[in-house]
C-alpha positions as CSV (number, residue, x, y, z in Angstrom):
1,X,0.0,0.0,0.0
2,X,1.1,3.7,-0.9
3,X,2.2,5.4,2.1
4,X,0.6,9.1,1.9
5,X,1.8,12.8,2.7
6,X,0.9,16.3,2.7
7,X,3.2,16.8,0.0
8,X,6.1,14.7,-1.9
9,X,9.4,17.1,-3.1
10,X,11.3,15.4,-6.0
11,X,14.9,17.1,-6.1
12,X,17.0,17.7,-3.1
13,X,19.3,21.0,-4.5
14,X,18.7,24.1,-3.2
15,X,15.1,24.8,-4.7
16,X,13.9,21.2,-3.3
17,X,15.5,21.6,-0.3
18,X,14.3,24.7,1.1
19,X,10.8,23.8,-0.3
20,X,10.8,21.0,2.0
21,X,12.0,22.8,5.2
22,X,9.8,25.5,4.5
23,X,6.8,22.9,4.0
24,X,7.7,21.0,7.1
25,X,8.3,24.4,9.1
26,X,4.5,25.1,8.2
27,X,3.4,21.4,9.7
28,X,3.3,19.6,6.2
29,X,3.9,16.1,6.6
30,X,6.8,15.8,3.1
31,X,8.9,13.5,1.9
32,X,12.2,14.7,0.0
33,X,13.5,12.2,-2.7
34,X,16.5,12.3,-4.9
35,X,17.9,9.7,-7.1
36,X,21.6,10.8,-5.9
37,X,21.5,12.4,-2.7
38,X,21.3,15.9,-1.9
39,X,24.1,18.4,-3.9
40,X,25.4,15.4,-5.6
41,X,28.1,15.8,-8.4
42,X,25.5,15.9,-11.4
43,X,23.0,18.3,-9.5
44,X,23.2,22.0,-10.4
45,X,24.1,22.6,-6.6
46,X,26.5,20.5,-6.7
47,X,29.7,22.8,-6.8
48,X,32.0,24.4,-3.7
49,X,30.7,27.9,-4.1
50,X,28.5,30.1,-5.3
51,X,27.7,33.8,-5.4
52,X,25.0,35.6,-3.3
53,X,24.8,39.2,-4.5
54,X,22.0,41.7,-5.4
55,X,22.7,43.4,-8.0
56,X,20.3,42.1,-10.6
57,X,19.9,45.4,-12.9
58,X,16.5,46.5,-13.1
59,X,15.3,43.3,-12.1
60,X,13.8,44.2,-9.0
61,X,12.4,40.4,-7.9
62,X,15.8,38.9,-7.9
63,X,17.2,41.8,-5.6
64,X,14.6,41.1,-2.9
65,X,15.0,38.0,-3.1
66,X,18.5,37.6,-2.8
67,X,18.3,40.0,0.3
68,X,15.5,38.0,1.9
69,X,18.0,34.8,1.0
70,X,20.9,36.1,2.4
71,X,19.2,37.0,6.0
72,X,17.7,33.0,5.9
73,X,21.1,31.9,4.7
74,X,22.6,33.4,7.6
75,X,20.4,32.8,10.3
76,X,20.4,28.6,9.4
77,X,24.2,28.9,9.8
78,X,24.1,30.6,13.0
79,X,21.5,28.3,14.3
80,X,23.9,25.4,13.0
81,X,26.8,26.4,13.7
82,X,28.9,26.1,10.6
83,X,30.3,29.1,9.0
84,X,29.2,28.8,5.2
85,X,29.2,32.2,4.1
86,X,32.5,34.0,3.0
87,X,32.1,37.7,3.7
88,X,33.7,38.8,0.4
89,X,31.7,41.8,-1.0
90,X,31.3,42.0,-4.9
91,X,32.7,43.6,-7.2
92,X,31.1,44.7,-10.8
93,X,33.7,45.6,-12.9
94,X,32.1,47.8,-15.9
95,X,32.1,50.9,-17.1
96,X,29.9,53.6,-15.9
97,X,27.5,54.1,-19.1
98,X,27.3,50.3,-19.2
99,X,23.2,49.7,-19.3
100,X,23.2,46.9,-16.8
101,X,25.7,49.0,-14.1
102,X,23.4,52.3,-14.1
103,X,20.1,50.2,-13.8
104,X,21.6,47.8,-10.7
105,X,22.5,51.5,-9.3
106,X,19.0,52.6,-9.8
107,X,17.7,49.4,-7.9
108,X,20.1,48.9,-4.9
109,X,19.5,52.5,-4.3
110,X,15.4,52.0,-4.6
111,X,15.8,48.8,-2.1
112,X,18.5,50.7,0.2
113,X,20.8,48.2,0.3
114,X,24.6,49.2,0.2
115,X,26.9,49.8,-2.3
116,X,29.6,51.7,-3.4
117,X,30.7,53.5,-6.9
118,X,34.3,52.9,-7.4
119,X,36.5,54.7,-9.4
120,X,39.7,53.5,-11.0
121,X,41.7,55.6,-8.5
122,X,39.9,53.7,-5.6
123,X,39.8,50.1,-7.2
124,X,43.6,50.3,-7.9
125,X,44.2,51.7,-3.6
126,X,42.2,48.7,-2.3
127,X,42.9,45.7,-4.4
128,X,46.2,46.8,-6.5
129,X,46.0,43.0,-8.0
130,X,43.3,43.6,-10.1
131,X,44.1,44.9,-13.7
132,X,41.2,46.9,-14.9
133,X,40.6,47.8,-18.3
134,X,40.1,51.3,-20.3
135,X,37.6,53.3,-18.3
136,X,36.3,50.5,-16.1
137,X,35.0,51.5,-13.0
138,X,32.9,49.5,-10.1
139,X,30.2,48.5,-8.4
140,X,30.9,47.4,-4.9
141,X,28.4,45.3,-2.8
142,X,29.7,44.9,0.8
143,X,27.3,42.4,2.2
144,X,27.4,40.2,-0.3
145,X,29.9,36.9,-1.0
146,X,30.0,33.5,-1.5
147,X,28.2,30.0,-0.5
148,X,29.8,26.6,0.5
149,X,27.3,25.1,-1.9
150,X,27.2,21.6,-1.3
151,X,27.6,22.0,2.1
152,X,24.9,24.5,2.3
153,X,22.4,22.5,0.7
154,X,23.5,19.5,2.7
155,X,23.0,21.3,5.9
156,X,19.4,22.5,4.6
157,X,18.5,19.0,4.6
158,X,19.9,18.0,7.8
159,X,17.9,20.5,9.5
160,X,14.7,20.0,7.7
161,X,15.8,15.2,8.9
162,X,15.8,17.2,12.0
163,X,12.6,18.5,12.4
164,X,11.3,15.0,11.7
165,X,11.3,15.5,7.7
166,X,11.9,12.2,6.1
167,X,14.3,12.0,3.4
168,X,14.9,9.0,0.9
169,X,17.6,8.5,-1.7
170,X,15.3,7.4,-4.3
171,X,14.6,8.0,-7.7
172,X,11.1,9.0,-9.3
173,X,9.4,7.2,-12.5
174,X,8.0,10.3,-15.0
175,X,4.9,10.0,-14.8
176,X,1.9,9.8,-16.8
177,X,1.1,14.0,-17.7
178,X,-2.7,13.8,-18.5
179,X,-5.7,13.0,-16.5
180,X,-5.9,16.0,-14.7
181,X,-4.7,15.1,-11.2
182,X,-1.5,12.7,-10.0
183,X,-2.9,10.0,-7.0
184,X,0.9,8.5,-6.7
185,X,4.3,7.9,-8.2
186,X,6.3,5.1,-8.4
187,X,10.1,5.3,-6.9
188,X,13.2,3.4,-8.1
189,X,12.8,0.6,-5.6
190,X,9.3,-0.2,-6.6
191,X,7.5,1.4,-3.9
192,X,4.3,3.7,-4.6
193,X,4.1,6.8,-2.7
194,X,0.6,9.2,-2.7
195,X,0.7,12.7,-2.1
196,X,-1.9,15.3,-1.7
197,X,0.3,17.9,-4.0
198,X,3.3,17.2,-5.5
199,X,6.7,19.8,-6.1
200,X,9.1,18.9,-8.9
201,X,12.6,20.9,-7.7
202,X,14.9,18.4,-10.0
203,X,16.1,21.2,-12.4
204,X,17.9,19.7,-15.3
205,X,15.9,16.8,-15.1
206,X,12.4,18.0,-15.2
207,X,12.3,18.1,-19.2
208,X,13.4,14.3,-18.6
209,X,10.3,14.0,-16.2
210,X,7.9,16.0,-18.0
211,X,8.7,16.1,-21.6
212,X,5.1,17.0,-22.9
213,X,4.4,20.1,-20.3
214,X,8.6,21.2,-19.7
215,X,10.5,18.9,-22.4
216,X,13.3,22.0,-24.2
217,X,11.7,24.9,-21.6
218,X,14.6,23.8,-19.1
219,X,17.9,23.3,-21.2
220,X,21.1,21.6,-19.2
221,X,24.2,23.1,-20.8
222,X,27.6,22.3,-19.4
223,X,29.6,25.0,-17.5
224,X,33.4,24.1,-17.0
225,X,35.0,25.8,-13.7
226,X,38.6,26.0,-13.0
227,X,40.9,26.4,-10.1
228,X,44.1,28.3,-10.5
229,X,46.6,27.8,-7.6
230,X,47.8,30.7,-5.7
231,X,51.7,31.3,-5.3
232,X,53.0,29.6,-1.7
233,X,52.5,32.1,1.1
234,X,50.6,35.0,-1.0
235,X,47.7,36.0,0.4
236,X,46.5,38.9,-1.9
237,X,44.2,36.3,-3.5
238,X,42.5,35.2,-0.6
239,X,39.3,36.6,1.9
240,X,39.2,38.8,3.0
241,X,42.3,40.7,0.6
242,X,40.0,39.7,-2.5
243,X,36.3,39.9,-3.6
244,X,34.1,37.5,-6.1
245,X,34.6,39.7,-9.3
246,X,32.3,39.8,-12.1
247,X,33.5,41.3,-15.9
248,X,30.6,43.1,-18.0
249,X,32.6,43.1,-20.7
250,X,33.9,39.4,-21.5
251,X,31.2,38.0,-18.5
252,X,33.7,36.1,-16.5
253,X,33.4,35.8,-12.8
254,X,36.0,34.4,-10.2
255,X,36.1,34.0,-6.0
256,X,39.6,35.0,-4.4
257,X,40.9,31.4,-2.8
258,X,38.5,29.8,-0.5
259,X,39.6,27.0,1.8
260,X,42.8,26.7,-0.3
261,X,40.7,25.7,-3.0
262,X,42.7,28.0,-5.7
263,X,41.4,30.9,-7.2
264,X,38.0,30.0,-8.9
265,X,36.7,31.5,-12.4
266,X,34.4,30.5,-14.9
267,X,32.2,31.7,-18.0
268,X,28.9,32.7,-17.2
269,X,27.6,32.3,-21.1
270,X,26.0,29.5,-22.0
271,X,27.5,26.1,-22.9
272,X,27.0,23.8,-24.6
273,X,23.7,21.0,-24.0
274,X,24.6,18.6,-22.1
275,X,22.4,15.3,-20.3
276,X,22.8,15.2,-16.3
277,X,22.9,11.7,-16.2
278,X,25.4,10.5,-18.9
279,X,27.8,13.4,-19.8
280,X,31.2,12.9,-19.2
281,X,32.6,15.9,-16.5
282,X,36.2,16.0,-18.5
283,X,36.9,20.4,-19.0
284,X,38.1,21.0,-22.6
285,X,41.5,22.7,-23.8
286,X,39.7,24.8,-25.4
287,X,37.6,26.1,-22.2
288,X,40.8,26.0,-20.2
289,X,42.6,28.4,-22.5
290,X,39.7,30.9,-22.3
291,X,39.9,30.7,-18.8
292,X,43.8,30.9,-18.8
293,X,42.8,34.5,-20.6
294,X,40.2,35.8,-18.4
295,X,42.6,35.4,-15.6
296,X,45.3,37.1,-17.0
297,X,42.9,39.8,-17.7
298,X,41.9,40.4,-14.5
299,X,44.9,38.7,-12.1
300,X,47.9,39.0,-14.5
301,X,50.2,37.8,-11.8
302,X,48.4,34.8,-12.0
303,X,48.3,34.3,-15.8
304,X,51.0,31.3,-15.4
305,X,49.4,29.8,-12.1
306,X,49.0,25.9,-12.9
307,X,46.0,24.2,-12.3
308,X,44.9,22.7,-9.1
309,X,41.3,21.6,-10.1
310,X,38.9,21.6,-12.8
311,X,35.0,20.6,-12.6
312,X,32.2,20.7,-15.0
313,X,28.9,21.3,-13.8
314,X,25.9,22.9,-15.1
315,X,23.3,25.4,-15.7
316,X,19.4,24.5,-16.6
317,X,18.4,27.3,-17.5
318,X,14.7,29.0,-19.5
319,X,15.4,31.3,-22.4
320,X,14.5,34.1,-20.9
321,X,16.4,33.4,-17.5
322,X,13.6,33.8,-15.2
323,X,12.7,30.8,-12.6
324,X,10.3,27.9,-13.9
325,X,7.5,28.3,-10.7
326,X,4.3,26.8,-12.1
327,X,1.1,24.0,-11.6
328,X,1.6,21.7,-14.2
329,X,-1.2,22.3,-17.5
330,X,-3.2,18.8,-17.0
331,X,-1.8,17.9,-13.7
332,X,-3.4,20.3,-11.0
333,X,-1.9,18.7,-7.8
334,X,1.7,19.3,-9.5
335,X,4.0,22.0,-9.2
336,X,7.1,22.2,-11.5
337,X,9.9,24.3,-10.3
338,X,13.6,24.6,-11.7
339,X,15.4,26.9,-14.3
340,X,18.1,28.4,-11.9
341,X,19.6,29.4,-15.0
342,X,22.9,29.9,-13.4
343,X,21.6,32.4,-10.6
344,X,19.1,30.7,-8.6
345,X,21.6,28.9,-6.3
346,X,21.1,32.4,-4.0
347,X,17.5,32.8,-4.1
348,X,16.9,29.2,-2.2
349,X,15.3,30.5,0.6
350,X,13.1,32.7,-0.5
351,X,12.1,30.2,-3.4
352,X,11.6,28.0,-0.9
353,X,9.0,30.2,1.3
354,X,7.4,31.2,-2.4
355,X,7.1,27.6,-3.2
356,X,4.9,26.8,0.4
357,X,2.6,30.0,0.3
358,X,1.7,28.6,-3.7
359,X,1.2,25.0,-2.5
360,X,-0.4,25.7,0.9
361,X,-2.5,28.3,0.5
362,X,-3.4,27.6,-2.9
363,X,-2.2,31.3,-4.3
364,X,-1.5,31.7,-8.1
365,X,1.9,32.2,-9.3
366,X,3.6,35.2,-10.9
367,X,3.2,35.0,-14.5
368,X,6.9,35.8,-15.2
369,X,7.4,32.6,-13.9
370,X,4.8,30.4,-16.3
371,X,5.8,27.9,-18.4
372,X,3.9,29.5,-21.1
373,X,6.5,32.7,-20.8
374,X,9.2,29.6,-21.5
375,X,9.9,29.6,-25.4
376,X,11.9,26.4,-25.7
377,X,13.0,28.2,-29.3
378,X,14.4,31.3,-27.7
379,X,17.3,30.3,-25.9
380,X,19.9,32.6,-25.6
381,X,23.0,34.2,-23.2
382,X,21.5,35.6,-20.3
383,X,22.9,37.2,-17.2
């Protein structure tokens, strides 16, 4: 016999996750399955680190958001004890009539949240490592910084096993998408589980699950990272001597060395597809000489550091770049959620708490986040 719940969460990354501690924090009886574990090496939060920043241009959602995150973020690693946030700051590097640098002004000063306009002058004074180009200037953010990813997600999860949430390594047969409401779904092992409502949170894999309603709408494209080591006993490229850096102008970002890690940079465009489950995780030359380039661009006494570590992960991401939150078309009791197109790692909280109020109190969703806004045709490089 089916055991039943409130509510099943397929996906254990950062979206799933804080869906089901949110859920459970509001008396829902869940269960949280995922075929590899939570933050597992295919999984979109699978990495080390990731950014938490606010500056989103004019896209005012995202800042609150990422505010509202960072203040949940915080307060679970206090309440845990484990110190998962690196108080970096970030640093837009741009030039001052860039489009995108004038409208995440506009915002940040709308919200109230801190920042600072550098100028060449003062980028050079504080961190004289950084080579800037022709007329670039900066946006500073102060209260922003990294995440231990897979640590953070991992700790979400202990705490929501701690409040009695039951968690299963399992996987999830697709099921069938028409007759208008799901009673069950059947798990790797064999076993049926019913749910009153049902949240999808598996992000590259929800095309996979759903290829009728999500099929190309959420596109997996690999994202190679690498680590460049630092020279022995320098610390100009460590927190707190050196901020997460973002480029406008060739969109490559980097974290200063983290945990002696090695100093971290990737491209933030768009790779090519790639399938969660079978791709081979092996960076490219070609990739590695780009970001042998960017480096030298921006840390050019680092432009002949050897590499300590490569990885490739991804992104699954919608065309226009905004979050998939939305009931499934023919399957009323199911919610799909994913697209973190590369900047949704942040937003995990507040997704979370957006996810329970939709399936709890039965609210409608914003239509930015619909999958009929999701034109599997118009992919393109976004943020």
């Amino acid at each position: 016999m089916a055991k039943t719940y409130d509510v099943v969460v397929v996906g254990a990354g950062v979206f799933g996750a804080w869906t089901a501690l949110e859920l459970e924090q509001r008396g829902a009886n869940v269960l949280l399955i995922d075929a590899y574990g939570p933050a597992n090496s295919r999984a979109s939060s699978g990495g080390e680190s990731r950014i938490i920043r606010m500056g989103y241009g004019a896209d005012e959602i995202y800042t609150r958001w990422a505010r509202e995150s960072l203040d949940a973020w915080l307060e679970l690693f206090r309440s845990i004890g484990q110190e998962l946030f690196y108080p970096t700051g970030m640093l837009w590097l741009g030039r001052s009539d860039e489009p995108r640098a004038q409208t995440t002004r506009e915002t940040l000063e709308r919200l109230g949240i801190r920042y600072e306009w550098l100028t060449q002058g003062q980028i050079r004074q504080r961190w004289p490592q950084i080579q800037l180009e022709p007329q670039e200037e900066a946006i500073f953010e102060p209260q922003s910084g990294g995440l231990a990813a897979r640590r953070a997600v991992q700790a979400v999860v202990a705490e929501y096993e701690r409040r009695e949430g039951e968690f299963r390594r399992e996987s999830a047969a697709p099921p069938a998408e028409t007759g208008g409401w799901l009673d069950e779904i059947t798990l790797g092992s064999g076993a049926l589980v019913r749910a009153e409502q049902y949240v999808f949170a598996c992000g590259p894999w929800l095309g996979k699950l759903f290829p009728q309603a999500v099929g190309e709408r959420v596109l997996s494209t690999r994202q190679e990272v690498f680590f460049f080591g630092v020279p022995a006993g320098d610390r100009r490229f460590s927190t707190p001597l050196l901020p997460i850096w973002y480029r406008l102008s060739d969109e490559f970002y980097g974290f200063p060395d983290f945990d002696g890690r090695g100093v971290k940079i990737a491209s933030d465009r768009r790779g090519a597809p790639q399938d969660p489950d079978t791709a081979e995780r092996v960076p490219t030359t070609e990739a590695l000489g780009e970001a042998r380039a960017a480096i030298a661009r921006v840390l050019p006494d680092l432009a002949h550091a050897p590499l300590v570590e490569a990885r490739v992960c991804q992104y699954e991401s919608t065309a226009n770049g905004d979050f998939l939150i939305d009931r499934h078309p023919n399957l009323k009791n199911v919610w799909l959620v994913g697209g973190g197109s590369g900047h949704g790692f942040k937003h995990g909280p507040a997704l979370g708490r957006y996810v329970t109020r939709l399936v709890l109190e039965n609210a409608q969703p914003d239509p930015r986040f619909s999958l009929a806004s999701k034109n599997p045709a118009a992919h393109r490089t976004i943020r």
